[in-house]
N, C-alpha and C positions, 0 to 999 in steps of 0.2 A: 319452509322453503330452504333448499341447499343452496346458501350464500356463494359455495367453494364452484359449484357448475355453474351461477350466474355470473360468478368473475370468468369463468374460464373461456363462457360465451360473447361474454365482451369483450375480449382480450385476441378472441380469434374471428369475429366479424364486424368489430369497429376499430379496434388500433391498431390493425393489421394492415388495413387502405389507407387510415390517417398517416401514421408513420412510414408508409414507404411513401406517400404525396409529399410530408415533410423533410422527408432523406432525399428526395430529386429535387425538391426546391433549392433545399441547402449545396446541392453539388450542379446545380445552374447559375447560383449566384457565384459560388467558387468560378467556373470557367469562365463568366463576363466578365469577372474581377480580372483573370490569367488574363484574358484575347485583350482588355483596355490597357492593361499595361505594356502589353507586347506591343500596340499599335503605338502608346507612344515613345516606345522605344525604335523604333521602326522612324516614326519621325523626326527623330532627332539622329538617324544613319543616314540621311538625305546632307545635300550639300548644297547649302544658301548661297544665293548671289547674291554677297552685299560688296559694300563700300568701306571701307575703316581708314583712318588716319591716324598714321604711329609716326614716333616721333624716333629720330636716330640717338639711340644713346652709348653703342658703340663704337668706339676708331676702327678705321679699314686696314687691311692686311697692309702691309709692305711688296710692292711687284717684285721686287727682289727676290722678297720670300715667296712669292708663288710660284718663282719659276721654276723650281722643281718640280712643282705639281704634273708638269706636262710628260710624261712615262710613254712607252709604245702601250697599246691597244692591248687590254684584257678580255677583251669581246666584242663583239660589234650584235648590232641590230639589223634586223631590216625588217620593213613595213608588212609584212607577215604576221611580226607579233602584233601589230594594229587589231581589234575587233573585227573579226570577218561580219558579223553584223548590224553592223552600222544601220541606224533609221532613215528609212524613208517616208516618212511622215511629213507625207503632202499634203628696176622702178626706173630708162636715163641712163646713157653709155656716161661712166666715168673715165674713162680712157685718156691717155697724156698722148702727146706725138709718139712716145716710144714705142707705146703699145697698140698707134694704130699701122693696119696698111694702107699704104698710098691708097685714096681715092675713100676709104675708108673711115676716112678720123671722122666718126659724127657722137657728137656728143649729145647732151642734154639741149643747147642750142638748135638743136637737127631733129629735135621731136618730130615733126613732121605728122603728127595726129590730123586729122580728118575729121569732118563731122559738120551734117546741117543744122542749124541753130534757131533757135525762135520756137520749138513746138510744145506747144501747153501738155502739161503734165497732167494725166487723166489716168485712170483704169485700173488700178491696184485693188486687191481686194484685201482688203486689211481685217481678215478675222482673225490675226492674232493680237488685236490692239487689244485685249480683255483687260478688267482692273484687278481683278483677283488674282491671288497664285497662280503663276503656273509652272505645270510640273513637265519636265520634260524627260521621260520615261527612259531610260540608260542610254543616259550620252555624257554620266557623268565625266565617264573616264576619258572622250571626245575634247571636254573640257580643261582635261589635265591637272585640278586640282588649283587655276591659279585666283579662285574666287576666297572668298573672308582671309581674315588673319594669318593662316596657315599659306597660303597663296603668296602674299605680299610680304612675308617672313622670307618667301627664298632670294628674293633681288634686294633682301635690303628695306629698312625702313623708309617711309614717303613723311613727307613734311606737310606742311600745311600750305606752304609756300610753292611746292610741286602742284598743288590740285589748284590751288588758288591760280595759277601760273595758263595750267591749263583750261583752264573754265574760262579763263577773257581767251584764250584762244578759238576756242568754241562759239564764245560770244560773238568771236571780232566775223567768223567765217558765218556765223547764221547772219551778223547783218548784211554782209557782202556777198549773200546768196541769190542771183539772180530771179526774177519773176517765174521761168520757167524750171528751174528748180536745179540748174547747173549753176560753175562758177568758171570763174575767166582766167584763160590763162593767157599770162603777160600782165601789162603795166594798168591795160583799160580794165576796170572791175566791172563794165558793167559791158564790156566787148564781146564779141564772137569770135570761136575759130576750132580747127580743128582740133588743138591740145586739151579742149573742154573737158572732153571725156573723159581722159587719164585725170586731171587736176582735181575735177569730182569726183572721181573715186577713190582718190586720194582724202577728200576731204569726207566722203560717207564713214572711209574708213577709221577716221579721227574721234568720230562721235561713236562708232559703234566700239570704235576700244577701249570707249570709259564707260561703254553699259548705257548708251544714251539709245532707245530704240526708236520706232513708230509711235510708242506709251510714254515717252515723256514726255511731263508737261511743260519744261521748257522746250527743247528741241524736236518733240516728236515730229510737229511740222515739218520742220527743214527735215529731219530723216526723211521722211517721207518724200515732200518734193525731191529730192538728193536719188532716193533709189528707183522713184517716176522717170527724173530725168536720166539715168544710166538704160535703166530697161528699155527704153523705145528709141533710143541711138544703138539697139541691135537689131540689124537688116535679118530677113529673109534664111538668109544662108547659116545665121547663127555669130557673125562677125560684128562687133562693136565698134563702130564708126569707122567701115570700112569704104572712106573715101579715099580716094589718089592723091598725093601729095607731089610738092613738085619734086623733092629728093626722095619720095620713097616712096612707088605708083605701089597698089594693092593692098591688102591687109597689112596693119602695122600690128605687128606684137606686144608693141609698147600699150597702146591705147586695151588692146584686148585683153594682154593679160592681165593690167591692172585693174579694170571693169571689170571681169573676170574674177577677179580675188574679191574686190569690193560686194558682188554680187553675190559670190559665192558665203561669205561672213554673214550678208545680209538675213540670206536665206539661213543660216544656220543657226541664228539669234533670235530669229522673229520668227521659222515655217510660216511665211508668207506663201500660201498656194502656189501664187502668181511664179511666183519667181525659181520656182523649181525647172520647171520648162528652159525658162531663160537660164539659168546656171547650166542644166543638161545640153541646152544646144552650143552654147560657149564651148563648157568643155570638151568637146569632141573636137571644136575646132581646132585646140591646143598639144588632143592627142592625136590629131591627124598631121599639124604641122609640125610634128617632133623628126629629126633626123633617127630613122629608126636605125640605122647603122653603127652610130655614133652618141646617139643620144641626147644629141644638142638642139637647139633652136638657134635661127639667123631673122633679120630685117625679112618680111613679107613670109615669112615661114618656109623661107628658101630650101631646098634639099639641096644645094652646092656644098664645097669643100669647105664652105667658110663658117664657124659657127660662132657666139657669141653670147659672153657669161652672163652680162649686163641683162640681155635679152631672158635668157635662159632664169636668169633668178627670177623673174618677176613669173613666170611661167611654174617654175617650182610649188612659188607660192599661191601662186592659183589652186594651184591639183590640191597641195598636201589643205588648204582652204575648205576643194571641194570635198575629200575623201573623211575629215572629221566629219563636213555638213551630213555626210548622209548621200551622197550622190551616186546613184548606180550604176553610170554610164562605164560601161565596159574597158577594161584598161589603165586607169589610175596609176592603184600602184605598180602595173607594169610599166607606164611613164617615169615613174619617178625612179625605180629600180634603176631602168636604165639612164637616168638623168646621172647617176653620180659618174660611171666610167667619164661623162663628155667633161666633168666638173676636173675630175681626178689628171685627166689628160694634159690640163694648164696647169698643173700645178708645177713649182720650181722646185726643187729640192735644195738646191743651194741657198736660196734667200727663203724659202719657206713662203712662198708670195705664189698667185695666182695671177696668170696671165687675160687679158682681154678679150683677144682673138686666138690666140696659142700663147704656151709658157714661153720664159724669156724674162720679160722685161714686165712685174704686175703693180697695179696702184694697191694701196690698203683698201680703195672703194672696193675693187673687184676681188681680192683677198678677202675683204668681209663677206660679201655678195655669194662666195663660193662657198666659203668655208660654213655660211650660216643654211644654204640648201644642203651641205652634206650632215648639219645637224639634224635639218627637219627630214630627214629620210631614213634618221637611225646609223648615221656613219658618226657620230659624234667624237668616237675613241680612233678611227682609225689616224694613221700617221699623217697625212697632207691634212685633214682638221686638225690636231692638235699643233702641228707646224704655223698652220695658219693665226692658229690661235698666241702662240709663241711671236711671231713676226708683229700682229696687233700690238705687244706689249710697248714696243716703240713709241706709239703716234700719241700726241700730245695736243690736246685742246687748245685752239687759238681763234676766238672770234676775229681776231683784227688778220691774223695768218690763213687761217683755214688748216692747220696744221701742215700745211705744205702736200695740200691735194688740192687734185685740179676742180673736184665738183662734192665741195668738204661736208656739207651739210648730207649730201646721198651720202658717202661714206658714211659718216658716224652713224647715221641711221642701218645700218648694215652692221656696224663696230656694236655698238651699244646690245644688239639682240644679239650678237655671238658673245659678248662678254657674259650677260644674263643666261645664256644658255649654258656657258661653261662650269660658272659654280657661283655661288652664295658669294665667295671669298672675290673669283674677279671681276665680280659687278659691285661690288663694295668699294673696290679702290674705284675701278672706271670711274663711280658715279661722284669719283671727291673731285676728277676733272669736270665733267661734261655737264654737271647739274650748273654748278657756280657759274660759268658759261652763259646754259642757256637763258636762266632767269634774268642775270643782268642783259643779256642783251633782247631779250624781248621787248618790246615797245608798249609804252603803259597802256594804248588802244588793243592790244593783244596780239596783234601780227608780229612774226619774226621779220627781218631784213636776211640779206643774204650774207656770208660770210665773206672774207676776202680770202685770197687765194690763186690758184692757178688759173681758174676761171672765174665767169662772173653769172650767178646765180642768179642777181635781181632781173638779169635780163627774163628768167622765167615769170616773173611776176610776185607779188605779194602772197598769193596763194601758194602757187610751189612752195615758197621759200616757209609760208607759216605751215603747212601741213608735213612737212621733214620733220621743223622743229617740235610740232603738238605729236607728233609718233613717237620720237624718238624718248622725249619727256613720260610720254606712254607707257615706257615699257615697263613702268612701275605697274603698273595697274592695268593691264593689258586684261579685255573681256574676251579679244579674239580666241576662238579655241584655238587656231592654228598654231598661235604661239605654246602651248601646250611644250613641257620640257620632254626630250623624249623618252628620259626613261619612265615619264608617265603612259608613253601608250601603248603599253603591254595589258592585256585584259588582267583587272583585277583576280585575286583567289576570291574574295566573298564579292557576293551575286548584288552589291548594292551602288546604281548606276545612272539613280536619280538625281536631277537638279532641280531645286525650287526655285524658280525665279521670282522673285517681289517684283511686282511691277507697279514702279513709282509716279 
């Protein structure tokens, strides 16, 4: 027998199929090795929404020394560089005498909201309540970056005493959350009227800026009852508690925009089916009542000569709310485009301040109010912002004063997000006033009182006065995307635009 032909024949019809089976085995377990590391590398390019508590172990700037900071304008933005695609995945006139005109002066006092009361809160379809992860598929950058460690690194370290501060305020408002799912505004907690509206959505807005959804298990409920009762105080027409009031017959802007914004967050934290509908018909209302001329909004969404900042912020923040959520209704950001000329038109050059109803004579409320809508539109560098932002450096924390504003508590709520919005540096000092402040003066049951001052606050109620204060304390930790800094909302260079949600 030739030994050397029987190797040759098994060599060419048995380990010829063996060894190429064993060479593809070996280079399929190589690529499941490559694809499992890739994937979790890939999971760990996703951005968590958690919660962390740091502790301040730095001193704040000196204002002194910041005031250099404020330079003319290196560039400006506008809402162009925003994500052209966005998912579809379905505050109170601050105004002094000087700043009103005769017949005009209506302040916070002159709310003048509307709304019928007493209806049981029904009909949501809550399929986003899920307990698992969820991912919500490129809206990281919608989000702005202000979730985990990295997020809460730009305004500054939060204490313990900050979240501890805010949670009895949450507390104090879940217990004083009416049956039907609103809350009272004025003195009766457990009362009706037409400021309801605005007041809840004030207070929806409280829980959803700490990440409180439909999914929690403490609050989920009251979320819920909260965004029940906003949705079906919208009529027909798409208007939120569009009842007559005695000084202010027709649509109020007040109640809508703020329902409106509340709604708008809602929908963008939860994709609540439901509430898309309800966000889309809102918004049209706000881009139909804009002065298209001018660019402003007025009381009843007047088209007259008359327009109004106070008005017009709360309307700002609706849109720039909706246009993160995902909202497709037509016009946005041509809304807000043209919102800044009406913004820019009050502004003072001489005092760097921002007028009411025209420039001249402005509060720091309406200074905030302005300067902080021509941030969220991407005017952050231009000169009447950074002016404005210069003029804020002034005003000084005073529970027992109000810092010598007429309606102190909406100011600093307006102060506080333009300082955060400005830099790392001048929300570090801000926050060595306004923190110290609000914590002592919160009430150990967890409501705020109202401040003293030009006016007086508490006549708005317990609620008003507690959901300024739980905002404003907020802006540590804010979940709203809307707060989103703006140089975050330029589309990213790499394509990674996921957020993980834990839902707790």
């Amino acid at each position: 027998m030739n030994w050397q032909n029987v190797k040759k024949a098994v060599m060419e019809h048995v380990w010829g199929p063996i060894g190429s089976a064993i060479f593809h085995i070996i280079l399929i377990l190589v690529l499941v090795n490559v694809a499992m590391q890739t994937g979790e590398q890939q999971a760990y390019s996703t951005q968590e929404v958690v919660m962390d508590v740091n502790e301040a172990n730095t001193p704040p700037p000196d204002e002194k020394q910041m005031d250099d900071q404020i330079k003319p304008p290196e560039k400006q933005q506008d809402l162009s560089t925003l994500p052209a695609d966005m998912p579809t995945i379905g505050q109170n006139d601050d105004a002094s005498a000087s700043d009103a005109v005769a017949g005009n002066d209506r302040g916070p006092a002159d709310l003048g909201f509307g709304g019928k009361e007493g209806t049981t809160a029904n009909g949501l379809d809550m399929a986003s309540t899920i307990k698992s992860p969820l991912i919500l598929r490129g809206i990281a950058k919608g989000y702005g970056g202000r979730f985990g460690k990295a997020g809460l690194g730009r305004g500054g370290a939060r204490s313990k005493a900050i979240d501890d501060a805010i949670t009895r305020a949450l507390r104090w408002l879940k217990t004083n959350q009416r049956a039907d799912g609103g809350w009272a505004y004025g003195g009766n907690l457990q009362g009706s009227g037409g400021n309801d509206v605005a007041v809840s959505g004030l207070a929806l807005l409280c829980f959803l800026a700490y990440g409180k959804t439909t999914s929690d298990t403490e609050f989920g409920p009251t979320v819920e009852k909260a965004i029940n009762f906003i949705k079906l105080k919208q009529n027909a027409e798409g208007y939120f508690a569009a009842i007559k009031a005695e000084n202010a017959p027709g649509p109020y802007p007040y109640v809508h925009g703020i329902a409106t914004y509340a709604i708008c967050e809602a929908y963008g934290m939860t994709r609540i089916p439901d509430l898309q509908t309800v966000m889309d018909k809102a918004v049209r209302i706000i881009i139909a009542g804009q002065q298209k001329d001018t660019g402003g909004w007025d009381y009843q969404y007047a088209k007259g000569a008359r327009r109004d900042t106070s008005v017009a912020a709360w309307q700002v923040q609706s849109l720039k709310a909706a246009l993160i959520a995902g909202c497709t209704v037509p016009g946005i950001k041509e809304a807000l485009d043209n919102s800044v000329k009406d913004m820019k038109k009050v502004f003072d050059p001489k005092s760097g301040k921002f007028g009411y109803e025209k420039a001249g004579s402005g509060s720091m409320g309406m200074t905030g109010a302005a300067t902080l809508c021509l941030q969220f539109t991407g005017h952050s560098k231009d000169v009447e912002a950074m002016s404005g932002l210069r003029a804020m450096k002034t005003v000084q924390v005073s529970w027992e004063t109000g810092g010598g504003e007429s309606w102190p508590l909406y100011a600093f709520y307006y102060i506080t997000q333009c300082r955060f919005q400005e830099s790392k540096e001048s929300f570090a000092a801000w926050q060595q006033q306004f923190v110290p402040a609000y914590l002592k003066a919160q009430d150990p049951d967890g409501h705020w009182p109202g401040m003293g001052g030009k006016g007086d606050e508490n006549k708005h109620g317990p609620v008003y006065t507690t959901t300024f204060g739980c905002l404003t304390l907020e802006t540590f930790v804010r979940f709203l995307p809307s707060y989103q800094h703006v140089e975050d909302s330029a589309p990213a260079a790499a394509p990674v635009d996921d957020v993980v949600v834990k839902v707790l």
